[in-house]
C-alpha positions as a LaTeX table, in Angstrom:
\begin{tabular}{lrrr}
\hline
Residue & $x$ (\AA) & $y$ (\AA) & $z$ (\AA) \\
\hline
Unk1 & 43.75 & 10.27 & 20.35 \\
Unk2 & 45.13 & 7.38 & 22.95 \\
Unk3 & 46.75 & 10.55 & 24.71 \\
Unk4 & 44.28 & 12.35 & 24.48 \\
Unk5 & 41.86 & 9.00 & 26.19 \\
Unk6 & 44.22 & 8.17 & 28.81 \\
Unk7 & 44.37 & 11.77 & 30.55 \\
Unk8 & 40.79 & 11.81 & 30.33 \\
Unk9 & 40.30 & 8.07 & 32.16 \\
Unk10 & 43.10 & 9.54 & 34.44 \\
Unk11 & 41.19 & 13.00 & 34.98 \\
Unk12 & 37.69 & 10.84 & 35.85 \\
Unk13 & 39.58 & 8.60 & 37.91 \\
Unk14 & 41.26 & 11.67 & 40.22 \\
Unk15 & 37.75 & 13.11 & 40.74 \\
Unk16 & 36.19 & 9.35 & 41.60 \\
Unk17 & 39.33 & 9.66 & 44.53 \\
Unk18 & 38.58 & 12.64 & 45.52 \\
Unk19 & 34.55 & 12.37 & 45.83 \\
Unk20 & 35.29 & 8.92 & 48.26 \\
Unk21 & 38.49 & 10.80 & 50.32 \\
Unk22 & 35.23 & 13.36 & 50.79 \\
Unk23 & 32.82 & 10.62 & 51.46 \\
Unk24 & 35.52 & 9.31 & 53.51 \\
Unk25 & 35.91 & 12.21 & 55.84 \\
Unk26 & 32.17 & 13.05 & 56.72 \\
Unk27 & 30.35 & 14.23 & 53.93 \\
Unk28 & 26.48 & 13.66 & 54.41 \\
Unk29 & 25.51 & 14.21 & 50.79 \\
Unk30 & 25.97 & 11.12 & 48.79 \\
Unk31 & 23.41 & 12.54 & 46.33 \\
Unk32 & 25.87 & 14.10 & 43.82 \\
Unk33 & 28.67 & 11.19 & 44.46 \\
Unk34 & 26.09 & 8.52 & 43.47 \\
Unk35 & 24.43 & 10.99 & 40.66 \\
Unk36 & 27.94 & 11.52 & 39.32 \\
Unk37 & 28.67 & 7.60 & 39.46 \\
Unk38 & 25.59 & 6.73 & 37.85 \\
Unk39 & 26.16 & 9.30 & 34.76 \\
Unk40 & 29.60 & 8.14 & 34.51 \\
Unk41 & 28.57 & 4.47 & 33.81 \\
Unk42 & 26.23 & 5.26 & 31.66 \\
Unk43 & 28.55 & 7.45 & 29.39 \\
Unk44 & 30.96 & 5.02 & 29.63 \\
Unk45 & 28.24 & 2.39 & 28.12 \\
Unk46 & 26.87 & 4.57 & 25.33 \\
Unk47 & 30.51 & 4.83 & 24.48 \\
Unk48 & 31.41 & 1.70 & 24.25 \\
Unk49 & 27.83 & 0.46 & 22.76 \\
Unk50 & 28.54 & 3.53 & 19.46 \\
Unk51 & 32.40 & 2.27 & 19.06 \\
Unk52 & 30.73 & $-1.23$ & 18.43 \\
Unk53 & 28.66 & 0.49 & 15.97 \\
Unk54 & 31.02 & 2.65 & 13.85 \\
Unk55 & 33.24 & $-0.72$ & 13.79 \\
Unk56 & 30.26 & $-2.66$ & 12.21 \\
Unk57 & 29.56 & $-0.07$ & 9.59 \\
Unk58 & 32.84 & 0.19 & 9.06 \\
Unk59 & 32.74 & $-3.32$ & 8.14 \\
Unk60 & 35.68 & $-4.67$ & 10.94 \\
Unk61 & 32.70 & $-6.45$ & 12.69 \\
Unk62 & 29.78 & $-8.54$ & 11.05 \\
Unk63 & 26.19 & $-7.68$ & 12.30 \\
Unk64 & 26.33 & $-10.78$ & 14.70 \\
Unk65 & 29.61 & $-10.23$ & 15.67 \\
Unk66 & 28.01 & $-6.72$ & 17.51 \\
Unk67 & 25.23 & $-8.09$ & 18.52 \\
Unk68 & 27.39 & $-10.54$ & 20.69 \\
Unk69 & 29.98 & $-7.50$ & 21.28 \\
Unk70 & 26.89 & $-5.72$ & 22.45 \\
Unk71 & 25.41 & $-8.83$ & 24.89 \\
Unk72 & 28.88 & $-9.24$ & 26.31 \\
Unk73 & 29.42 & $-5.56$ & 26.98 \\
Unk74 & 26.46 & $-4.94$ & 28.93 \\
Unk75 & 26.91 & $-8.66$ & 30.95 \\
Unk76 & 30.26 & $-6.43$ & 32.05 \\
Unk77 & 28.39 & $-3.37$ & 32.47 \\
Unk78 & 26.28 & $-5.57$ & 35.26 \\
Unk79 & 28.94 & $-6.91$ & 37.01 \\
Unk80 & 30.46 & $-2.81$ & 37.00 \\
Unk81 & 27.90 & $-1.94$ & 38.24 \\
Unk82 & 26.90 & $-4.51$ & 41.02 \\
Unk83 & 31.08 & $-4.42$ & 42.33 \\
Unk84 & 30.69 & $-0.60$ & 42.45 \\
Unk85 & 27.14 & $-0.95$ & 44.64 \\
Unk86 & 29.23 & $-3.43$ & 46.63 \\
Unk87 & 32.07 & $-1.27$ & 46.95 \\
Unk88 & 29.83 & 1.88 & 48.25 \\
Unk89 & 27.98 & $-0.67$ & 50.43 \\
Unk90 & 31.53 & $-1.23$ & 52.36 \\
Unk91 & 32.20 & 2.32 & 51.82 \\
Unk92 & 29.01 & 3.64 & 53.82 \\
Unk93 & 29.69 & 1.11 & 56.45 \\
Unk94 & 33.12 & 2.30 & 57.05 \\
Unk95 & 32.11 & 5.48 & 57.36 \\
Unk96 & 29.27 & 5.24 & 59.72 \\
Unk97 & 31.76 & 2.99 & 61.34 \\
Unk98 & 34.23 & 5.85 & 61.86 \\
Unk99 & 31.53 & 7.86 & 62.59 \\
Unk100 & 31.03 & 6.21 & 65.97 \\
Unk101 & 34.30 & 5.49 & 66.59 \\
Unk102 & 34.91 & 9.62 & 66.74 \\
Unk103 & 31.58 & 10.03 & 68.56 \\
Unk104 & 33.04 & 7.49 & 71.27 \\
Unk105 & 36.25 & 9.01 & 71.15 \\
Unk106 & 34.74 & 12.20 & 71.99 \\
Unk107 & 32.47 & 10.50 & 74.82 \\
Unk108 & 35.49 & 9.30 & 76.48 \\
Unk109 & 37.09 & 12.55 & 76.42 \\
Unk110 & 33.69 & 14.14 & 78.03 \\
Unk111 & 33.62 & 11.36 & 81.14 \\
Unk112 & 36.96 & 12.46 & 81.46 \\
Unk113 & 36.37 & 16.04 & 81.65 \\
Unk114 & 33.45 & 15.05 & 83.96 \\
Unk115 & 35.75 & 13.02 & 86.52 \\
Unk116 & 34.88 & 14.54 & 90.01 \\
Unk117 & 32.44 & 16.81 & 89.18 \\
Unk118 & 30.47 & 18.07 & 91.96 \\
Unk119 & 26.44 & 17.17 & 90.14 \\
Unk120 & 27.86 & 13.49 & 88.76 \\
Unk121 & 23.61 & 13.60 & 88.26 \\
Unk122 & 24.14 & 16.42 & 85.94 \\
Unk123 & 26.64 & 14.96 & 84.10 \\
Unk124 & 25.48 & 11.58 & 83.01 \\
Unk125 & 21.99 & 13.10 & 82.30 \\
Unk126 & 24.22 & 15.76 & 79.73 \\
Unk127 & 26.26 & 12.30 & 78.56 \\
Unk128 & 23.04 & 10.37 & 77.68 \\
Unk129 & 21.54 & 13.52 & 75.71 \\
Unk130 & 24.96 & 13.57 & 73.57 \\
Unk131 & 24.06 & 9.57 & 73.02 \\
Unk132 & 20.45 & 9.98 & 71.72 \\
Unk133 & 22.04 & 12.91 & 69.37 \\
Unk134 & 24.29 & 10.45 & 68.14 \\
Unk135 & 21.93 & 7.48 & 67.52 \\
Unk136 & 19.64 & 10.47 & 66.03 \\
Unk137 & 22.05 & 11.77 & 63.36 \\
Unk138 & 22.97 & 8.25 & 62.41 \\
Unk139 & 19.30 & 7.63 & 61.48 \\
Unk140 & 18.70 & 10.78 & 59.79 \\
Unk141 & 21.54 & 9.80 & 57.38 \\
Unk142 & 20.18 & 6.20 & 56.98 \\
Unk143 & 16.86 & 7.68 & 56.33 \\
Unk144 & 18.24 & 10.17 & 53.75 \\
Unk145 & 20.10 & 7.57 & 51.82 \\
Unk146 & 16.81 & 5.04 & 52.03 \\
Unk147 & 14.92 & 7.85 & 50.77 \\
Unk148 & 17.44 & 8.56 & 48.22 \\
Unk149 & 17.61 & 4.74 & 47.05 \\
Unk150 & 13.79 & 4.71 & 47.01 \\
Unk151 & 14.24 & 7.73 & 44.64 \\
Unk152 & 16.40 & 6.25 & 42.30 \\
Unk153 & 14.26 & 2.83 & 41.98 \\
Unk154 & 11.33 & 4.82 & 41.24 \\
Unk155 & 13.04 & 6.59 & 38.61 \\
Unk156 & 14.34 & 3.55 & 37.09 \\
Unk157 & 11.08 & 1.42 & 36.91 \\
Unk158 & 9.36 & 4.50 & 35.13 \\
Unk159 & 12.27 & 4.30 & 32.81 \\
Unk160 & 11.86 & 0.50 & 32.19 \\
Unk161 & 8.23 & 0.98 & 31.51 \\
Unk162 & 8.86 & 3.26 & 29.09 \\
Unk163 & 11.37 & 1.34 & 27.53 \\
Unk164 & 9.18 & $-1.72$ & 27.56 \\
Unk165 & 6.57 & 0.36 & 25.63 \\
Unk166 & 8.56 & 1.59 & 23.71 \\
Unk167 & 10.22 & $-2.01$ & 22.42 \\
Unk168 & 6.59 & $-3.14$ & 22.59 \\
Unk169 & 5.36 & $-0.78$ & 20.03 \\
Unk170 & 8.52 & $-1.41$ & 17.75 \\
Unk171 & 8.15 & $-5.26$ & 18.01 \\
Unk172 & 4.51 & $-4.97$ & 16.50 \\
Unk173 & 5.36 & $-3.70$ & 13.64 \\
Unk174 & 4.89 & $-6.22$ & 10.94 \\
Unk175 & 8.80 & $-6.38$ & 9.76 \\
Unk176 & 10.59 & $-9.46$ & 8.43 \\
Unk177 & 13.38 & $-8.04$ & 9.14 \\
Unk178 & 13.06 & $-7.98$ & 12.83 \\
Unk179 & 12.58 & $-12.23$ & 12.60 \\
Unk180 & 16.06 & $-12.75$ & 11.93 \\
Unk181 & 17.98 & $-10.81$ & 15.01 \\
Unk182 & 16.68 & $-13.03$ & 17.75 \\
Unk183 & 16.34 & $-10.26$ & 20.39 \\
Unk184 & 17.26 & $-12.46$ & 23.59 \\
Unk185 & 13.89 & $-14.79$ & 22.21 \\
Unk186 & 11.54 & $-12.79$ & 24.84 \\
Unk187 & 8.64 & $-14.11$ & 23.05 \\
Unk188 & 5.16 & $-12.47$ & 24.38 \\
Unk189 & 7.39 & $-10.12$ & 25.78 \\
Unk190 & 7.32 & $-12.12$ & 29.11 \\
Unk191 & 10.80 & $-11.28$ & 29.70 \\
Unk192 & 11.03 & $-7.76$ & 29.09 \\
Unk193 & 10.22 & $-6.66$ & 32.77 \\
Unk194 & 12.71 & $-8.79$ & 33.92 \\
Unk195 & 15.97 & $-6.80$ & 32.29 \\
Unk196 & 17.88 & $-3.75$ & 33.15 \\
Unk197 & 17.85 & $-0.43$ & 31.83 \\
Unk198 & 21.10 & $-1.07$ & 30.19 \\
Unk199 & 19.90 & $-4.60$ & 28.75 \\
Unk200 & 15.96 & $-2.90$ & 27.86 \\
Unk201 & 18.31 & 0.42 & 26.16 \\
Unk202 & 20.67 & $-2.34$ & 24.02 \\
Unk203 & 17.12 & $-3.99$ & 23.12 \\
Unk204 & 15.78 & $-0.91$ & 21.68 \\
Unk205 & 19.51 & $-0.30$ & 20.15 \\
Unk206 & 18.79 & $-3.63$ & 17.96 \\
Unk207 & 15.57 & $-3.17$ & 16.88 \\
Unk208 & 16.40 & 0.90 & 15.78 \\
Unk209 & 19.12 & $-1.14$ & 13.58 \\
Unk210 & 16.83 & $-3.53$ & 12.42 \\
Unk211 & 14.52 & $-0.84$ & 11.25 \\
Unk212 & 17.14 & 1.55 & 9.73 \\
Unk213 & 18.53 & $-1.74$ & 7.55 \\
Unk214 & 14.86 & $-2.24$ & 6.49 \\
Unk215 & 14.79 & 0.68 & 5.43 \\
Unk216 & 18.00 & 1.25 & 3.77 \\
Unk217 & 17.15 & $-2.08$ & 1.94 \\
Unk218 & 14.10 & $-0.82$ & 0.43 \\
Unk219 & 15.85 & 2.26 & $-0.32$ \\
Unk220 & 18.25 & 0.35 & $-2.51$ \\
Unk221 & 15.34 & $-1.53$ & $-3.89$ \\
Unk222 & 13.75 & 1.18 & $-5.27$ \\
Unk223 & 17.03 & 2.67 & $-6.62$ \\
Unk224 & 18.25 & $-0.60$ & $-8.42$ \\
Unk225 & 14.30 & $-0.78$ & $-9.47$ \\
Unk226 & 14.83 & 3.11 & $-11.38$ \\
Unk227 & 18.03 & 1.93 & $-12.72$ \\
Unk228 & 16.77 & $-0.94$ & $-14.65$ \\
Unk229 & 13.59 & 0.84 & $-15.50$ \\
Unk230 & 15.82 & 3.83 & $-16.87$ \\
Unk231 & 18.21 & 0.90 & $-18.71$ \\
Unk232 & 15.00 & $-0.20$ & $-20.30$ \\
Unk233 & 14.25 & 2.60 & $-21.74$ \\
Unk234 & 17.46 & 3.54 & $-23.13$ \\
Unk235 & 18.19 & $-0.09$ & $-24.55$ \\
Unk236 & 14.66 & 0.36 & $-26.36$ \\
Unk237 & 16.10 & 3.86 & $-27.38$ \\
Unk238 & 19.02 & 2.48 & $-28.80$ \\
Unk239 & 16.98 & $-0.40$ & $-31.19$ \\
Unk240 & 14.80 & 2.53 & $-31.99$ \\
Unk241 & 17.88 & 4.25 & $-32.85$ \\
Unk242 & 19.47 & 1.58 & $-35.26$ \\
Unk243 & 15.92 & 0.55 & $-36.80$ \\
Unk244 & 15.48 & 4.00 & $-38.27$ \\
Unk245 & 18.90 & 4.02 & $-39.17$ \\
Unk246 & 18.96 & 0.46 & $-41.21$ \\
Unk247 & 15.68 & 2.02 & $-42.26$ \\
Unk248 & 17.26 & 5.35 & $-43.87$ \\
Unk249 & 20.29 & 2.91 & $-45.17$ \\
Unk250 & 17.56 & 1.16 & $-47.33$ \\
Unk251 & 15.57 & 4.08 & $-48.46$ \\
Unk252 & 18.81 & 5.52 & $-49.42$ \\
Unk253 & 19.58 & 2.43 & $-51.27$ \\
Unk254 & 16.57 & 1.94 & $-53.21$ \\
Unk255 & 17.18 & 6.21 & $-54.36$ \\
Unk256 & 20.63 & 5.04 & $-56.06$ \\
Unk257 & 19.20 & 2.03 & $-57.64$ \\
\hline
\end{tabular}
C-alpha cells in the first residue's frame, strides 16, 4: 500500500511538472492547469479529512483528538493553498515576462531587417502595428484569466451559501448532542460567512458526526431498552416456572400423605 501511495504522489507530481514546463513555454489556457490544481487539493483534503475518520472509529484517535486533527489539517490546507496561488502568481508573471522578452527579441531582429530600407516611413508604421499587437494579446490573456478568476469566485460564494444553509438548517435542530462539539463557537452564525469552503465543508463534516452519534446512541438505547424488557419477562417466566413447580411438589405431597 506505501508502494502503491508513493508512485501515485510521484505520478501527480510528474503531471503538476509537466502542466507548468507547458505553462512555461506559452500555453494560453490556464483553465484546465488551475481546474486540475484545484481538484487535486481538494482530493487530497477529503483524503486526508476520511483517514482521520476511519482512525477515530477505529478507536487510535479520541473524538477531540479529530476534531483538532481536523482544525489543524485544514489550517495546512490554507496555507497549501495560498503558497500555491503565490507560486502561480510568480509563475504568470514570468511568463508574461518572457513573453515580452521574445516579442522584443523579435522587434530587434525586424529593425534589423529594416536597416536601410528605402520607405524607413513604411517601416516604423509596420513596427508600431507589431507593438499594439503585442500590448493587445497581452491584454486579451489578462482579461481571460480576470474573467476566469471572476468565474471561480462566483462559483465559490454560491458554494459557501449553500454550505452556510446547509450548516444553518443542521444547527437548528434541537440536539443536545450538537452542545458539546463547540463548532469554532460561531454563535448566531455571525462567523459562518467569514470561512472557507474547506473550513464551511469540515463544519458540516462535524455536525453529520454529531448527528450520526445521536443517532447511533438512541439506537443503542432502544436496544439495551428491549433487552431488559425481554430479561423481564423471562425472569418473571422463570418464578412462574418454579412457583408451579413448588406448587406440584406440595400437591404431590399432600397425595402420599
Amino acid at each position: 500500500a506505501i508502494l502503491r501511495e508513493g508512485l501515485l504522489y510521484d505520478k501527480r507530481e510528474q503531471e503538476e511538472i509537466t502542466r507548468l514546463e507547458k505553462l512555461e513555454s506559452g500555453a494560453r489556457d490556464t483553465s484546465d492547469f488551475l481546474e486540475w490544481q484545484k481538484n487535486m487539493r481538494q482530493k487530497d483534503l477529503e483524503k486526508d479529512l476520511a483517514e482521520i475518520e476511519r482512525r477515530r472509529l477505529e478507536g487510535k484517535l479520541s473524538h477531540e483528538e479529530a476534531i483538532l486533527a481536523r482544525q489543524n489539517l485544514i489550517k495546512d490546507n490554507k496555507q497549501k493553498v495560498t503558497d500555491m496561488k503565490e507560486e502561480a502568481k510568480e509563475m504568470m508573471q514570468e511568463y508574461l515576462k518572457q513573453r515580452l522578452e521574445e516579442e522584443k527579441e523579435m522587434r530587434k531582429l525586424v529593425e534589423n531587417i529594416l536597416e536601410g530600407h528605402e520607405n524607413a516611413k513604411e517601416s516604423k508604421k509596420r513596427l508600431q502595428s507589431y507593438k499594439q499587437k503585442i500590448v493587445q494579446e497581452v491584454n486579451e490573456e489578462s482579461r481571460e484569466l480576470m474573467r476566469q478568476a471572476l468565474e471561480e469566485a462566483e462559483r465559490e460564494m454560491q458554494r459557501k451559501v449553500e454550505l452556510i444553509q446547509q450548516i444553518r438548517a443542521m444547527e437548528s435542530i434541537p440536539v443536545v448532542r450538537f452542545k458539546m462539539l463547540d463548532l469554532t463557537n460561531t454563535a448566531g452564525h455571525g462567523l459562518l460567512s467569514e470561512m472557507s469552503i474547506a473550513e464551511l465543508q469540515e463544519r458540516m463534516t462535524l455536525l453529520n458526526i454529531a448527528k450520526i452519534e445521536e443517532e447511533e446512541e438512541k439506537r443503542d438505547e432502544i436496544l439495551n431498552a428491549k433487552q431488559e424488557k425481554d430479561q423481564k419477562l423471562m425472569d418473571t417466566l422463570d418464578q412462574i416456572s418454579k412457583h408451579r413447580a413448588e406448587l406440584s411438589r406440595a400437591q404431590a405431597m399432600k397425595l402420599e400423605e
